[in-house]
Structures are given as C-alpha cells and as structure tokens.
N, C-alpha and C positions, 0 to 999 in steps of 0.2 A: 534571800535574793536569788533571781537568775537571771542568769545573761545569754542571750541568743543569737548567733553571728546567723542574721537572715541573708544574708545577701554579699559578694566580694564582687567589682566591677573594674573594669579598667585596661587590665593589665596587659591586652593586646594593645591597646592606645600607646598604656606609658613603651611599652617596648617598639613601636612604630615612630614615637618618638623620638627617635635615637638616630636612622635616616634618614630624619626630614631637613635638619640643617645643612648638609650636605648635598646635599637633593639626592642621597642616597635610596630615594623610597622602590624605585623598582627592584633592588636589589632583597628588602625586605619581604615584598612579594611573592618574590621567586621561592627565597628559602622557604616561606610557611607553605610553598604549593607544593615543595619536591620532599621536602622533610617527614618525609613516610614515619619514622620511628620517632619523632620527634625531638632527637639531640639534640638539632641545630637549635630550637626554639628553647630547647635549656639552657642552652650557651648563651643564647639572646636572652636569657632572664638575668641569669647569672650576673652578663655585660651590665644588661639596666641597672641593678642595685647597686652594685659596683660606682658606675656612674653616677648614679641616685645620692650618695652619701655627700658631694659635694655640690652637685646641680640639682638640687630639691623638686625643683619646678616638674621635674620626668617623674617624682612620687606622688605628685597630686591628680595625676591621672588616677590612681588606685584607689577607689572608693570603699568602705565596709558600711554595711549598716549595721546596727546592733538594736536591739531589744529589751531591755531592760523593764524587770516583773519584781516589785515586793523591797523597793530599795528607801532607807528613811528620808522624808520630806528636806533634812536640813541637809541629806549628802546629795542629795540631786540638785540643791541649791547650789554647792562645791562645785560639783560635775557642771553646773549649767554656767559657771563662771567662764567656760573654757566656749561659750555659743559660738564668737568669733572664729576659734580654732573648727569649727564645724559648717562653716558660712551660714549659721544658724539653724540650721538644719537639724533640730531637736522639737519635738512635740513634748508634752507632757498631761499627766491624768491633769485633771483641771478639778481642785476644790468645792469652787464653783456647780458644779453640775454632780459631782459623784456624792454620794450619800457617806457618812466615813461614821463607823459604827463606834460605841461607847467601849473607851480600851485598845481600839484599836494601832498596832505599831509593829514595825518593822521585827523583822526575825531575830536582827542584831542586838534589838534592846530585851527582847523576853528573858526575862528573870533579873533582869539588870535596874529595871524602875515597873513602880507601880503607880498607876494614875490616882490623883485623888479619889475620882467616883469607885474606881474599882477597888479603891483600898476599904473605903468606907462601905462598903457591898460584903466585903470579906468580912468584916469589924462588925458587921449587922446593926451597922449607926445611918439613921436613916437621916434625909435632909429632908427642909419644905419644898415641894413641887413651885410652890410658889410664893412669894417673897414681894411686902410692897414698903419700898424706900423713897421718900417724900413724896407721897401719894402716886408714885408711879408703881404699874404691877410687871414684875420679873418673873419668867419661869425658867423651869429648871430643864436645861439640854446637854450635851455633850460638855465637859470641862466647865460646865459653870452654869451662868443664868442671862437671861436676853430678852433686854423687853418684850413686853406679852405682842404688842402692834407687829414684831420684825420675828417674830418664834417660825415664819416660813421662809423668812428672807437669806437666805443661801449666803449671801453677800456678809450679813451679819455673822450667823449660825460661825462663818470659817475663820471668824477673829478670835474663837476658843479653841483653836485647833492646836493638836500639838507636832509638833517638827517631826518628833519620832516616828508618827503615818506613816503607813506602805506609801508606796508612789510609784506607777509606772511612767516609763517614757522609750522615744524609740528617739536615737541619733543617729547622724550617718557623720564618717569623717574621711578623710584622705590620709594616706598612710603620711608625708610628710608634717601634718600636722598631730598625728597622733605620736610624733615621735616626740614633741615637744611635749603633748602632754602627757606621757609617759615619764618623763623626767621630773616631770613636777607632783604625782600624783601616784608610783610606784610604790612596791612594799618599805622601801627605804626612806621615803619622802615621810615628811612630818603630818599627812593627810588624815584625816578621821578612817577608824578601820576599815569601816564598811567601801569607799570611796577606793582605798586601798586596793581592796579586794576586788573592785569592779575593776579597774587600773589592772590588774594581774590575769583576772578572767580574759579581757577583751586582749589583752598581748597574748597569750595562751591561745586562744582562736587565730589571731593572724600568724601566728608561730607555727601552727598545725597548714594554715594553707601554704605561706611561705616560710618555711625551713629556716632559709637567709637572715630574716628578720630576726635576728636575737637581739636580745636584752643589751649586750656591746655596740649592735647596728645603728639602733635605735639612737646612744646617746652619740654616735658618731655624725648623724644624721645635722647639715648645717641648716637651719631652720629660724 
C-alpha cells in the first residue's frame, strides 16, 4: 500500500480566523505584510492550534488530501465508514469498470491466503471451463463460475470478488475531523492492520507539515 499527501490547504484561512470575531482582521493583515522573516506568522500558527484544541470549527479550515494506491477492498470499506468525517469527499477504484485479474490481493495478504483458482493452478488440478446445472450453462471466471448469458456482465463478473483486491482511492479531510478519526483508527485501535497502518501513514504526513500536530494533539482535539 501507499499513501500520498497530494495536497495541504487552508491554513492562511484557519489562521485569519482567529481576527475575524473581533473584527480584529486589519490587524491580521498588517502582520502578514510586515513580517519579513516570518515569526510573527509562527506565532499566529502556533496561536491557531492552541486555540484549535478547543474551538475545532478554526481546524476545519485545514484541508489534506490524500491518495491512497494498492490498499485491500474490505479496509477501504473500514476507511470509507468514516465518509461523513470527510463531507464525503472520497472517490474510489470502481469494480465496476476496472478488470481485477485472477489472484489478485492486496500486499498485506501475500503469503497469508491463497485463492482457490490459484491454489488449484499450483496443485495442477484442473477444473471444467464450463459447467451445466439444471440445463443452465456456467463458465469458469475469476473465483468461480457465472452464467454463460452474464460472462461480460461486469455487474455480475464482481459478485465473485474477493475483499482482499488492491483498491485505490483519493479522500480529502479537515484536520478536525481527522483527529477523530485518528482516535478510532490508530496503531492502538482494535482496526484491521492494514487500516492501522493507513491511520499512522496519513498522521506521519500531517506530522512532517505541522510539527504541532502530535499524536497527544490530536486526542486533545474536542470534536
């Protein structure tokens, strides 16, 4: 699996935030025009998380997107329970339309299961291509067998699919709601490993762009 921090947004917003209820905003202005060396505008991060930890609303200005390549079908179903926490904002490879080759699984499961067809490929036990049960004719495709009339039908083809599949997808979330799902979804959490491991990748990323952001932050985060 890998994971790809494409993109981080926001974080002049969430920090301009911080002026506007006071109608402090020319103030805000001034600093980011005079602030050659950029302190001040450290201080003003600094200020924001600070603040962030109990008035969430100032973290959902901070957007990431992420990327995610070669993660198994049943953990991105995990991961995709959290859509909400993303204001849905998750694509995914679509079954439907992608070709998904015989054997094919996630990096996490290689050596850990073997699929029927593949086991019996190994075994040099061959099966019938094709197969007719009460006068209906079945052929033989990926994890099993599929009426001969539906052997193009995609729709069908994906009800022998197995969970274990690569799968990509791309989410975007806001830093306050990723705090939550961090809590739920980290190396500590009872989560399937793979899921686990995404959960640690994607904190690791916002960790390198925001420092602030640690593993403590996070569960401090009211959300």
């Amino acid at each position: 699996m890998e994971v790809t921090l494409l993109e981080t947004t926001g974080l002049n917003a969430a920090c301009m935030s911080l002026y506007i209820s006071k109608n402090h905003l020319d103030k805000f202005f001034e600093w980011r025009k005079d602030d050659v060396d950029g302190s001040e505008f450290d201080a003003m991060v600094d200020k924001m998380f600070k603040i962030g930890k109990k008035h969430s609303t100032i973290l959902r200005f901070i957007d990431f997107t992420f990327l995610v390549q070669g993660m198994h079908r049943a953990g991105q179903d995990d991961w995709d329970s959290h859509a909400k926490r993303f204001d849905n904002r998750i694509i995914r490879l679509s079954t439907r339309y992608s070709h998904v080759e015989e054997g094919s699984m996630s990096a996490w499961y290689d050596g850990k299961i073997i699929p029927t067809d593949v086991m019996l490929e190994e075994l040099d036990i061959s099966v019938p291509q094709e197969v007719l049960i009460d006068g209906k004719n079945y052929v033989k495709t990926v994890n099993g067998y599929v009426a001969e009339e539906y052997a193009e039908d995609q729709d069908v083809l994906r009800g022998l699919y197995m969970l274990s599949l690569p799968s990509n997808f791309i989410f975007k979330i806001n830093l306050a709601e990723f705090a939550h799902v961090y809590k739920m979804r980290n190396q500590y959490s009872g989560a399937h490993p793979e899921v686990k491991e995404l959960c640690q990748k994607c904190y690791e990323y916002i960790k390198e762009v925001f420092p602030q952001v640690t593993a403590d932050y996070l569960y401090m985060v009211e959300n």
